[in-house]
PDB file of N, CA, C and O in Angstrom:
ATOM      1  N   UNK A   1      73.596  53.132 128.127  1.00  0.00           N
ATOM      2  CA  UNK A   1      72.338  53.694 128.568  1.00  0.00           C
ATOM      3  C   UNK A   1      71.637  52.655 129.426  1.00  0.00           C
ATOM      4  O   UNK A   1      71.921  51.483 129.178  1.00  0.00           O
ATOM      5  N   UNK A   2      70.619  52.943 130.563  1.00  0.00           N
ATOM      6  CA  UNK A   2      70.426  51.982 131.267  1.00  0.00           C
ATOM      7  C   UNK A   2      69.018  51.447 130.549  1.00  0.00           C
ATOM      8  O   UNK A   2      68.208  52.148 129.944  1.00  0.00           O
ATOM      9  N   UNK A   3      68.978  50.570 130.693  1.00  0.00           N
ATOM     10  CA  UNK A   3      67.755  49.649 130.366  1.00  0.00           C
ATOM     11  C   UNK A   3      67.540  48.751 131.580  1.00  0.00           C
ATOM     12  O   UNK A   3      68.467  48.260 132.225  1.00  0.00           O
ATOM     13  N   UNK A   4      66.112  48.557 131.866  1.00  0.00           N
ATOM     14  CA  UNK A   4      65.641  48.005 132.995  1.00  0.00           C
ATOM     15  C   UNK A   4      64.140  46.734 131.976  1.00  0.00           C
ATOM     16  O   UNK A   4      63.297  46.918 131.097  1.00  0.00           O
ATOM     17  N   UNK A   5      64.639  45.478 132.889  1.00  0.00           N
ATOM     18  CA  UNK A   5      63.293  44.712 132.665  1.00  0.00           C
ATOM     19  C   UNK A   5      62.433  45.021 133.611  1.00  0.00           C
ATOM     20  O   UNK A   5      62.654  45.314 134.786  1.00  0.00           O
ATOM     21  N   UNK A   6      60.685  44.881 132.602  1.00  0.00           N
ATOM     22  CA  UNK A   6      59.562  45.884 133.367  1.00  0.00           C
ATOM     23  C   UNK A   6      59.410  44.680 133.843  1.00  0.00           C
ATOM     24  O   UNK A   6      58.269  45.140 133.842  1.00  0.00           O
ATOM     25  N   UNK A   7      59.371  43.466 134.306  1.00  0.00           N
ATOM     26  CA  UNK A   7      59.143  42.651 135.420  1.00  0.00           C
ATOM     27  C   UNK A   7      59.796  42.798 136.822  1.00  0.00           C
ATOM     28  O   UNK A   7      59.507  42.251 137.886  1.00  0.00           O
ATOM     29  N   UNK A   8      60.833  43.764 136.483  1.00  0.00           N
ATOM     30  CA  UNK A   8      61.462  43.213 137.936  1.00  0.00           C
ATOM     31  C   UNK A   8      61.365  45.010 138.298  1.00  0.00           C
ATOM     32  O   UNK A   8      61.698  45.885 137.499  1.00  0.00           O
ATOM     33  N   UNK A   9      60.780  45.267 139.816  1.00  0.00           N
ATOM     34  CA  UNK A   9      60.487  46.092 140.451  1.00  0.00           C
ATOM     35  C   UNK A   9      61.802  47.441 139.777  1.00  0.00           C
ATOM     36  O   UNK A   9      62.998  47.171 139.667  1.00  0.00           O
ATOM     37  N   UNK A  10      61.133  48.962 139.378  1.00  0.00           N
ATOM     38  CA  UNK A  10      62.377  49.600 139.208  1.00  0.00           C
ATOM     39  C   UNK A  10      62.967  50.532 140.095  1.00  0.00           C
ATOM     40  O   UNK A  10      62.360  51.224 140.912  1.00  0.00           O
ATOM     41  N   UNK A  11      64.297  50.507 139.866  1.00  0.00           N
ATOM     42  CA  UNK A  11      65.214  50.968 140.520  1.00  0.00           C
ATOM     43  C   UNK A  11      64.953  52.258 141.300  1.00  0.00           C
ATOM     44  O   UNK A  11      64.138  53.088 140.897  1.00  0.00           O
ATOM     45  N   UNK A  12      65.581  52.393 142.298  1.00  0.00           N
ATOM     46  CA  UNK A  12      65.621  53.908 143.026  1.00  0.00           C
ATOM     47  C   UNK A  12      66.756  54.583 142.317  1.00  0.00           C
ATOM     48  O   UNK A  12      67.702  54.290 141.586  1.00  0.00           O
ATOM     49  N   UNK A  13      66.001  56.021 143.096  1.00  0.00           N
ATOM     50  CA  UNK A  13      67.179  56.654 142.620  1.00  0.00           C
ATOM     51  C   UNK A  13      68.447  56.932 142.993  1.00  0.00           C
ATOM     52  O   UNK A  13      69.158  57.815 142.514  1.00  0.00           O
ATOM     53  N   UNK A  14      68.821  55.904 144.155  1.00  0.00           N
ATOM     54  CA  UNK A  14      70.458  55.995 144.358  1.00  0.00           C
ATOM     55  C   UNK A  14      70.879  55.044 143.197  1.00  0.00           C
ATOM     56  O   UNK A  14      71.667  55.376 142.312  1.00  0.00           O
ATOM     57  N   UNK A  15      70.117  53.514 143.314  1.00  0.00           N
ATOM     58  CA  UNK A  15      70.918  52.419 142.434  1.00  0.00           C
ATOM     59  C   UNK A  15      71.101  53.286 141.025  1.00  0.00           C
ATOM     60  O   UNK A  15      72.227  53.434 140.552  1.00  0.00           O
ATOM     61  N   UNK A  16      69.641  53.984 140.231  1.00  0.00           N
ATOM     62  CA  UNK A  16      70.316  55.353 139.433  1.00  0.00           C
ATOM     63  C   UNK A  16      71.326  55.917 139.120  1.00  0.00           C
ATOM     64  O   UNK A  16      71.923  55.930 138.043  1.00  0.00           O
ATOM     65  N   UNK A  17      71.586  56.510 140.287  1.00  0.00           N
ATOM     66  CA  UNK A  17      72.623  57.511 140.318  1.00  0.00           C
ATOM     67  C   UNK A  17      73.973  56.177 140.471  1.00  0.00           C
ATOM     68  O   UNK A  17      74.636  56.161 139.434  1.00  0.00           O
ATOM     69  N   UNK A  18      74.280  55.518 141.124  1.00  0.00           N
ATOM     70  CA  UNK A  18      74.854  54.663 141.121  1.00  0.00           C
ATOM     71  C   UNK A  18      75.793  53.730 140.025  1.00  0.00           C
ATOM     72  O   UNK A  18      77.013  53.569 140.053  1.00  0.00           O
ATOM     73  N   UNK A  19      74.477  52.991 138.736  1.00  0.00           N
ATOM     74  CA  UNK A  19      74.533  52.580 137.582  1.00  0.00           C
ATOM     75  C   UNK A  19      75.526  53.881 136.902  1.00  0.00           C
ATOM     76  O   UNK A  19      76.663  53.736 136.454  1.00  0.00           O
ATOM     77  N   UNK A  20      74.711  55.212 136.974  1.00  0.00           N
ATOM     78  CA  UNK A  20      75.217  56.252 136.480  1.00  0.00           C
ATOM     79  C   UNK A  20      76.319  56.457 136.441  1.00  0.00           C
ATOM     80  O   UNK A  20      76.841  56.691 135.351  1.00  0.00           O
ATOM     81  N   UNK A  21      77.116  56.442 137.692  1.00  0.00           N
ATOM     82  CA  UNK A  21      78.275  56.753 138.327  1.00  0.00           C
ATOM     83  C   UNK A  21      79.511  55.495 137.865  1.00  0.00           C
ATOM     84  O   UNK A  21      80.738  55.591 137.893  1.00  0.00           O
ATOM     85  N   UNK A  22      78.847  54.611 137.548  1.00  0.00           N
ATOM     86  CA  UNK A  22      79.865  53.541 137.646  1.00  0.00           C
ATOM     87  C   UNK A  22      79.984  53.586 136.325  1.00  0.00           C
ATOM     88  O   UNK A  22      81.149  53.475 135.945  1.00  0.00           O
ATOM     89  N   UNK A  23      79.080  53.726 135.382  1.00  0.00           N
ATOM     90  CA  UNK A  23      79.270  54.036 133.849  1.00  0.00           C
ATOM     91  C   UNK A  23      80.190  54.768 133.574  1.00  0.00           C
ATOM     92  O   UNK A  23      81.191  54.330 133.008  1.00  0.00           O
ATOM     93  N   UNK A  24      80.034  56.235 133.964  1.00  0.00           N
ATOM     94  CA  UNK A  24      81.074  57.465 134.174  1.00  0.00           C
ATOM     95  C   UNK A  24      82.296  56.826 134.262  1.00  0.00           C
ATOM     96  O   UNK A  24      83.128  56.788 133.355  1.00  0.00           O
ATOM     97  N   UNK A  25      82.413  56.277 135.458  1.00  0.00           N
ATOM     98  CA  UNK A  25      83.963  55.737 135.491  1.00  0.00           C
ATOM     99  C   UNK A  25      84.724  54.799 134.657  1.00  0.00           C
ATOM    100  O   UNK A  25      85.925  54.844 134.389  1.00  0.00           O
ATOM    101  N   UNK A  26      83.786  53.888 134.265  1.00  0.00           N
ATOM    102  CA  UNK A  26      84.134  53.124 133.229  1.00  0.00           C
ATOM    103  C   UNK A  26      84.944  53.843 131.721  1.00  0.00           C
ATOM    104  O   UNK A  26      86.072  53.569 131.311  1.00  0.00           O
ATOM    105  N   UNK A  27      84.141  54.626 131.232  1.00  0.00           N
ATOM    106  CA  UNK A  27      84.236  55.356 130.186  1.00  0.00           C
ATOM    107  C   UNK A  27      85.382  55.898 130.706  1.00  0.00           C
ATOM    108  O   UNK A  27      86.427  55.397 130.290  1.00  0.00           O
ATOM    109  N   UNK A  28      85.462  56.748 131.468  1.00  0.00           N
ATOM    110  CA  UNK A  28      86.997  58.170 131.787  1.00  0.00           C
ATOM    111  C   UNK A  28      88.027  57.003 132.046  1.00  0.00           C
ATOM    112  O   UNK A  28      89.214  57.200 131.788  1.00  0.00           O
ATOM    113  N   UNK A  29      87.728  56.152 132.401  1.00  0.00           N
ATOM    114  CA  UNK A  29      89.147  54.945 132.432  1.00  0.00           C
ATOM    115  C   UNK A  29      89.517  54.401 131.467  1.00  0.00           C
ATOM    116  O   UNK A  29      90.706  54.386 131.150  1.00  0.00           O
ATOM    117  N   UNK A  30      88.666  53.882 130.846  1.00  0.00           N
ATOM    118  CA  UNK A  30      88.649  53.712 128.857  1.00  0.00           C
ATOM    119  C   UNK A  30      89.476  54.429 128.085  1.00  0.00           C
ATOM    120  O   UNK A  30      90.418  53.989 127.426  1.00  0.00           O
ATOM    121  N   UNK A  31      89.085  55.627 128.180  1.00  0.00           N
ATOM    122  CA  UNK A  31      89.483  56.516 127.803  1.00  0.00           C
ATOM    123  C   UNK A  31      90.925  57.846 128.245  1.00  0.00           C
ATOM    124  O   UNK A  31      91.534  58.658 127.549  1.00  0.00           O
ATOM    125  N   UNK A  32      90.977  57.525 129.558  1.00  0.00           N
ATOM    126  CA  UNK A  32      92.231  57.641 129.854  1.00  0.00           C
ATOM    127  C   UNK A  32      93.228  56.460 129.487  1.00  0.00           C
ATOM    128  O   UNK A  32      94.412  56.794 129.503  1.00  0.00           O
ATOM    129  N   UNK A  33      93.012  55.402 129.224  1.00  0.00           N
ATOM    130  CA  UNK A  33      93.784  54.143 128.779  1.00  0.00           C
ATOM    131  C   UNK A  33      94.373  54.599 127.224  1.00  0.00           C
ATOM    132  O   UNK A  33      95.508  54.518 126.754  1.00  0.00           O
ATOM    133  N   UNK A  34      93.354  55.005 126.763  1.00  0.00           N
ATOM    134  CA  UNK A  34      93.199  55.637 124.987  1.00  0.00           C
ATOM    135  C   UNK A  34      94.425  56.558 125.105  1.00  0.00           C
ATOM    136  O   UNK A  34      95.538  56.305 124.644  1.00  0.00           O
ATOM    137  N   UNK A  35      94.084  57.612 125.756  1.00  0.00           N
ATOM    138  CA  UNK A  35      94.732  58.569 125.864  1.00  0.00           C
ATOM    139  C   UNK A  35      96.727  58.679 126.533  1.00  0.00           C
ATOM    140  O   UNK A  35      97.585  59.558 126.448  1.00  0.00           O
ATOM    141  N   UNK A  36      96.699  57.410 127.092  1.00  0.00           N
ATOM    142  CA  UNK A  36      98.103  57.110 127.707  1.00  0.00           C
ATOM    143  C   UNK A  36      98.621  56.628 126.769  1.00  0.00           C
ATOM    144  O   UNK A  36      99.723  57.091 126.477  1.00  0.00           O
ATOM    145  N   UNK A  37      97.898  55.190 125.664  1.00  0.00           N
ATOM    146  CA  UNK A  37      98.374  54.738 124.387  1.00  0.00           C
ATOM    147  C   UNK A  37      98.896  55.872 123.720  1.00  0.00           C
ATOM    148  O   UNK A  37     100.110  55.894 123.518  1.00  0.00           O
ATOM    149  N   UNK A  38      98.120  56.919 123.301  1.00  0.00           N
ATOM    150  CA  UNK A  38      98.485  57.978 121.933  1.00  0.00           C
ATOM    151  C   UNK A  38      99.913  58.805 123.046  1.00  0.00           C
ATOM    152  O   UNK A  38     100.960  59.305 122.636  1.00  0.00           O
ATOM    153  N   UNK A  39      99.614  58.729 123.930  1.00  0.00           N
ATOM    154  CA  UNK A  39     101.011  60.097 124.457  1.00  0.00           C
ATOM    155  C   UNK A  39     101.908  59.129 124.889  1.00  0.00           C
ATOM    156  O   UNK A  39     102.972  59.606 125.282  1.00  0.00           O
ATOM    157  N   UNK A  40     101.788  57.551 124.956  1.00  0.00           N
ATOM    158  CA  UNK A  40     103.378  56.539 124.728  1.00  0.00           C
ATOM    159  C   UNK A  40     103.948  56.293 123.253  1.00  0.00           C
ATOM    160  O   UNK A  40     105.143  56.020 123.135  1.00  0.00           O
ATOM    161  N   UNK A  41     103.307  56.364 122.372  1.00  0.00           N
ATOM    162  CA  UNK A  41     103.041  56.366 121.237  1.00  0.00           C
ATOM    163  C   UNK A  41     104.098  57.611 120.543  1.00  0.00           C
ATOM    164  O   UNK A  41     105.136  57.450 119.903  1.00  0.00           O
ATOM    165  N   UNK A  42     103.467  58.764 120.900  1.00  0.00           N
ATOM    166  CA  UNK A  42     104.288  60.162 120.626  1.00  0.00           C
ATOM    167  C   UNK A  42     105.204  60.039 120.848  1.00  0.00           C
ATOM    168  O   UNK A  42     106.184  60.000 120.103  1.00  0.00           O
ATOM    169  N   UNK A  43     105.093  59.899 122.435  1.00  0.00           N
ATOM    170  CA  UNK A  43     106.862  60.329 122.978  1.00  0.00           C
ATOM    171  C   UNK A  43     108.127  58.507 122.286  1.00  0.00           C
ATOM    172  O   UNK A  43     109.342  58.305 122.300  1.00  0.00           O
ATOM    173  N   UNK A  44     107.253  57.894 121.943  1.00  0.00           N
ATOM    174  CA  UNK A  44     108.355  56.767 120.815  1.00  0.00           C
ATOM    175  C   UNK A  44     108.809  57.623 120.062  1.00  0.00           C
ATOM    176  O   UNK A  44     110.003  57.912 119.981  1.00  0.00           O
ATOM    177  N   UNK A  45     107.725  58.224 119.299  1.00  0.00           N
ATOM    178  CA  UNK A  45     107.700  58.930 118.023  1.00  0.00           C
ATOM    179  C   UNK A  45     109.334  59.613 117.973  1.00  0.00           C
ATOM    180  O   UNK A  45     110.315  59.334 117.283  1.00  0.00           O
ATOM    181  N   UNK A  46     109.095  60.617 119.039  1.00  0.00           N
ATOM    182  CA  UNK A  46     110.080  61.564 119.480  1.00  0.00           C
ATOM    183  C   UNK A  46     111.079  61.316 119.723  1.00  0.00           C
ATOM    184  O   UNK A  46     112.068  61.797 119.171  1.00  0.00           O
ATOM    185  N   UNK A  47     111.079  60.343 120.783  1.00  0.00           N
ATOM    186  CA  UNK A  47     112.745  59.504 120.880  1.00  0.00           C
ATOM    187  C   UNK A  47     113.464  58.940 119.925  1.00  0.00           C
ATOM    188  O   UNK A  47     114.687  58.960 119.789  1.00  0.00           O
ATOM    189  N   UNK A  48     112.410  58.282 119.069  1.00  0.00           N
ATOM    190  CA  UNK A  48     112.932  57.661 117.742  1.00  0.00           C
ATOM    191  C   UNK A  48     113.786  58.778 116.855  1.00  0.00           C
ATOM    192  O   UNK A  48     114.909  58.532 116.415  1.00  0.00           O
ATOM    193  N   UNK A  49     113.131  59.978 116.663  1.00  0.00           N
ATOM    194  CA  UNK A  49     113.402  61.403 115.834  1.00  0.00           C
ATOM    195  C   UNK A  49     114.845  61.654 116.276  1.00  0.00           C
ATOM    196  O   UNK A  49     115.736  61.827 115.445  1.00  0.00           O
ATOM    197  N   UNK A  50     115.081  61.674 117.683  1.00  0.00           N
ATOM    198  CA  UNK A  50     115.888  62.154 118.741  1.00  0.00           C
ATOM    199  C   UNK A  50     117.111  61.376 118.563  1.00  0.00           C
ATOM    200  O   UNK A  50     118.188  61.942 118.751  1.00  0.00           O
ATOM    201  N   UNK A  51     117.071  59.949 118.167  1.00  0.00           N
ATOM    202  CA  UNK A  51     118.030  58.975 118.087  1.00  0.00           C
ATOM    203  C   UNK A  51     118.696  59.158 116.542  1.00  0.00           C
ATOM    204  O   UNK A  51     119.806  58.999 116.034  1.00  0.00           O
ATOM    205  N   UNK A  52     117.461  59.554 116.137  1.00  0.00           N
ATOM    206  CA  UNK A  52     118.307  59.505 114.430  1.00  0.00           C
ATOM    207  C   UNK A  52     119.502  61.248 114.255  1.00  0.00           C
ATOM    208  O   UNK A  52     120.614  61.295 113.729  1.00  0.00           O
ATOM    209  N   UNK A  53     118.925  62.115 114.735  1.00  0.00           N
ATOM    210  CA  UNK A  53     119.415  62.766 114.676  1.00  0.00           C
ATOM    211  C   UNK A  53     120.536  63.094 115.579  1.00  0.00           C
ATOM    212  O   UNK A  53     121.191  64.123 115.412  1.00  0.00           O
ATOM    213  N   UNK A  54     120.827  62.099 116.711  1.00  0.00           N
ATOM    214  CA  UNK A  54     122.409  62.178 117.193  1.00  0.00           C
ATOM    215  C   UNK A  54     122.804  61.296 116.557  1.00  0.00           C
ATOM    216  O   UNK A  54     123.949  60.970 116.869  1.00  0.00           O
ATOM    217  N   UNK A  55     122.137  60.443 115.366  1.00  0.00           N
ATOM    218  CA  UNK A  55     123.617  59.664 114.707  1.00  0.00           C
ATOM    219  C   UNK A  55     123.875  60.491 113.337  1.00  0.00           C
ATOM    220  O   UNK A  55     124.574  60.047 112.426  1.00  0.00           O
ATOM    221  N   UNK A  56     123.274  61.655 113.306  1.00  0.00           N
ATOM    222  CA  UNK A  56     123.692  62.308 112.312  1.00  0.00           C
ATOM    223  C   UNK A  56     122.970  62.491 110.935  1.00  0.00           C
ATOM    224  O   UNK A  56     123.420  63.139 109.990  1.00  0.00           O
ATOM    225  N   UNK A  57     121.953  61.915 110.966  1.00  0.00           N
ATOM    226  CA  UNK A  57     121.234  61.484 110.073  1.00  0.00           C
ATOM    227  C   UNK A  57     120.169  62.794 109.633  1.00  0.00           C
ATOM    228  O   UNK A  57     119.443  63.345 110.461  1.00  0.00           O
ATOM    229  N   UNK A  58     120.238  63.253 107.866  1.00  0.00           N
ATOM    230  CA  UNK A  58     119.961  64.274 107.621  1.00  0.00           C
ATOM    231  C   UNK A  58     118.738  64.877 108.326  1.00  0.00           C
ATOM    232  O   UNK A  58     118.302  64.129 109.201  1.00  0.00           O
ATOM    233  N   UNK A  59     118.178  65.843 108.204  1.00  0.00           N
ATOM    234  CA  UNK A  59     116.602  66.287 108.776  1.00  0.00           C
ATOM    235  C   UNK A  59     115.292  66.072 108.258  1.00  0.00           C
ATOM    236  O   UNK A  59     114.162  65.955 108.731  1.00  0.00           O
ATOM    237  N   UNK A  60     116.191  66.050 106.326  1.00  0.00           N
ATOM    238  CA  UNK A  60     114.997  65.545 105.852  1.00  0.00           C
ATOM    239  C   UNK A  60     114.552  63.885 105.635  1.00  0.00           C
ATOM    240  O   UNK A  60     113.429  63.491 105.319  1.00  0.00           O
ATOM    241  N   UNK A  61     115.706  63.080 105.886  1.00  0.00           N
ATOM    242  CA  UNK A  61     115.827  62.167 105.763  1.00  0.00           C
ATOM    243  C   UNK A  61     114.814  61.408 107.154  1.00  0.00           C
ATOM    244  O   UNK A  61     114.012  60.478 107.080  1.00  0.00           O
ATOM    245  N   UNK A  62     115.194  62.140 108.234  1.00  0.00           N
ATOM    246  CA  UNK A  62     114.342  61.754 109.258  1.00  0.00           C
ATOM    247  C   UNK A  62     112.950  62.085 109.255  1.00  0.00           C
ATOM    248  O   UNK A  62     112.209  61.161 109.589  1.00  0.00           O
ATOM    249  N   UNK A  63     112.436  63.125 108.974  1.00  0.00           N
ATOM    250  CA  UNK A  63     111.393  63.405 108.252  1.00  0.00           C
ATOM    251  C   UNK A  63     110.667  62.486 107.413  1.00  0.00           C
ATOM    252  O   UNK A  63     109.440  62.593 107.384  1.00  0.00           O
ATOM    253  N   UNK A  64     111.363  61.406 106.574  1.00  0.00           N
ATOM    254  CA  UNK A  64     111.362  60.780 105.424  1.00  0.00           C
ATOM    255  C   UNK A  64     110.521  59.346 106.065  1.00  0.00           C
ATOM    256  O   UNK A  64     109.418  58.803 105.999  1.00  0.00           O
ATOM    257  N   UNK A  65     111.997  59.150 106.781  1.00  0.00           N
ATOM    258  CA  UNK A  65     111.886  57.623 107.311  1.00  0.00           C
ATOM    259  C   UNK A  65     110.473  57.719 108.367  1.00  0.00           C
ATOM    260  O   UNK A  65     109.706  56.764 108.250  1.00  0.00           O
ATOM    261  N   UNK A  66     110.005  58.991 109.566  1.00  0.00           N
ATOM    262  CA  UNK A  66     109.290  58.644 110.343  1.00  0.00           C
ATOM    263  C   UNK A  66     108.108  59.463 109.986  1.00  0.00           C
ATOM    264  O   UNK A  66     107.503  60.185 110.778  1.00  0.00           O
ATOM    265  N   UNK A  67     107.842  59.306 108.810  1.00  0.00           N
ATOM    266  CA  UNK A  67     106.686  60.174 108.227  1.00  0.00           C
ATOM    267  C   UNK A  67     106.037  61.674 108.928  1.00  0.00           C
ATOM    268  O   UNK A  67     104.863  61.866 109.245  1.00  0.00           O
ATOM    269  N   UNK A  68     106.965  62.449 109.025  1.00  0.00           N
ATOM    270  CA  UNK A  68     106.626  63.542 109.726  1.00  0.00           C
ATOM    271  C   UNK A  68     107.147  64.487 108.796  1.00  0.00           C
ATOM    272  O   UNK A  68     107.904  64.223 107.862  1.00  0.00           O
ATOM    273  N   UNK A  69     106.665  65.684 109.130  1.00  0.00           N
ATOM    274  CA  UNK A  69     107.012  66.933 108.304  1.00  0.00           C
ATOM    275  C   UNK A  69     108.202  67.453 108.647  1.00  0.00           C
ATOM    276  O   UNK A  69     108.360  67.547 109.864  1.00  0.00           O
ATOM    277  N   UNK A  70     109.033  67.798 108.018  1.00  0.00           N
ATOM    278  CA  UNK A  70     110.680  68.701 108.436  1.00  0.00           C
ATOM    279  C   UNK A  70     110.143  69.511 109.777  1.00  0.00           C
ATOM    280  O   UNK A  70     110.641  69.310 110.885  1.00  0.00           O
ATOM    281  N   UNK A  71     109.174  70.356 109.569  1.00  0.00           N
ATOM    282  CA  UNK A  71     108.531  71.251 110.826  1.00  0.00           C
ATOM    283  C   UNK A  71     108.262  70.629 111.624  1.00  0.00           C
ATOM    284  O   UNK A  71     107.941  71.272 112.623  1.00  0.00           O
ATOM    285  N   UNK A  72     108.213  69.479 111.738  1.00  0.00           N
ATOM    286  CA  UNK A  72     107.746  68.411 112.795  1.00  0.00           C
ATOM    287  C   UNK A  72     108.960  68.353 113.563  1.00  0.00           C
ATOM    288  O   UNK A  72     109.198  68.880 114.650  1.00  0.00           O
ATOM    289  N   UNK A  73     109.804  67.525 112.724  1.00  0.00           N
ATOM    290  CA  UNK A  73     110.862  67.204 113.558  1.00  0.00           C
ATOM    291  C   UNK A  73     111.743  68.001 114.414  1.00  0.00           C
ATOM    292  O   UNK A  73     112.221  67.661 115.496  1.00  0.00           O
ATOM    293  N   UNK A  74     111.951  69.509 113.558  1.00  0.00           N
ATOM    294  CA  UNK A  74     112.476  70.799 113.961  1.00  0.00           C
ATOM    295  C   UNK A  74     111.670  70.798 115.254  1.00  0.00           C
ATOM    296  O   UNK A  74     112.501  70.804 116.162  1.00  0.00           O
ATOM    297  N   UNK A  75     110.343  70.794 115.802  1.00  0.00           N
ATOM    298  CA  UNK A  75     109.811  71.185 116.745  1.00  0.00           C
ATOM    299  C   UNK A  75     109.934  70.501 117.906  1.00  0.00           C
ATOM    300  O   UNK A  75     109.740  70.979 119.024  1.00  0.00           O
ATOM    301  N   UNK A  76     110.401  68.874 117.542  1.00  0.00           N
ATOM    302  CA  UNK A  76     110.400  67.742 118.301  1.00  0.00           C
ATOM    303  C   UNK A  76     112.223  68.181 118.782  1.00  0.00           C
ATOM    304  O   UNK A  76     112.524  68.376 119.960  1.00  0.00           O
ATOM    305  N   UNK A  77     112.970  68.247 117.947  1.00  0.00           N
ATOM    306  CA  UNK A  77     114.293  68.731 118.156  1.00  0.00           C
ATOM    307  C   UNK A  77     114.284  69.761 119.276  1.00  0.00           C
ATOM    308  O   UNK A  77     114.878  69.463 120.313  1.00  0.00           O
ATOM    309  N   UNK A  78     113.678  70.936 119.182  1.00  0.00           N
ATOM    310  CA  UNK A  78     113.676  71.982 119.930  1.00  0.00           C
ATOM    311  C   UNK A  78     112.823  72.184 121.125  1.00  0.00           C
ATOM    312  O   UNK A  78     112.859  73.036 122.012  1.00  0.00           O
ATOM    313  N   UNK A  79     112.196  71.365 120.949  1.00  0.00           N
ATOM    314  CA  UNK A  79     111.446  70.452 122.371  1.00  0.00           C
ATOM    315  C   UNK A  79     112.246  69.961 123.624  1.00  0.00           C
ATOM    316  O   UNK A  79     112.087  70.144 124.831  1.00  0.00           O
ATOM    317  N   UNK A  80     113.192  69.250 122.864  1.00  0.00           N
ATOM    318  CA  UNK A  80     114.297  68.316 123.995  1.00  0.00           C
ATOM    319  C   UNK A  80     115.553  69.053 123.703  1.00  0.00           C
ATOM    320  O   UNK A  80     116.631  68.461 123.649  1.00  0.00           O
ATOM    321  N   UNK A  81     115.454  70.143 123.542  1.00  0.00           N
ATOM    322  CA  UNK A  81     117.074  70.633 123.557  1.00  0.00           C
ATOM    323  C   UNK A  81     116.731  71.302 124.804  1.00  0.00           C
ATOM    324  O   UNK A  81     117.587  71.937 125.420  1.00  0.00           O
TER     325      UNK A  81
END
């Protein structure tokens, strides 16, 4: 939020809109950063799922090891087929 010292003359309303604008961007970049973490994150998730199950390794067992639900993995399976 902007805060201004009352000594020093205040701002127009471009520098305003400006402060405003550059905040905005800050945040949606933040937060697109957030958001690239959790969907590199997943798709590990998935590959990991993906690897166990071409070495053969039961469904529930994978389930087991990558803390996901049987329905999980089934969905992650049928995702990449």
């Amino acid at each position: 939020m902007l805060q201004y010292n009352r000594e020093e003359p205040s701002p127009t309303l471009a520098e305003i809109i400006e402060i405003e604008n550059r905040e905005a961007r800050e945040k949606g970049i933040k937060e697109g950063i957030k958001e690239g973490i959790e969907e590199g994150a997943q798709l590990e998730k998935e590959q990991f799922v993906l690897r166990l199950v071409a070495k053969n390794m039961d469904l529930e067992m994978v389930a087991e090891v990558t803390d996901l639900s049987l329905t999980e993995v089934r969905e992650i399976i049928s995702k990449h087929q």
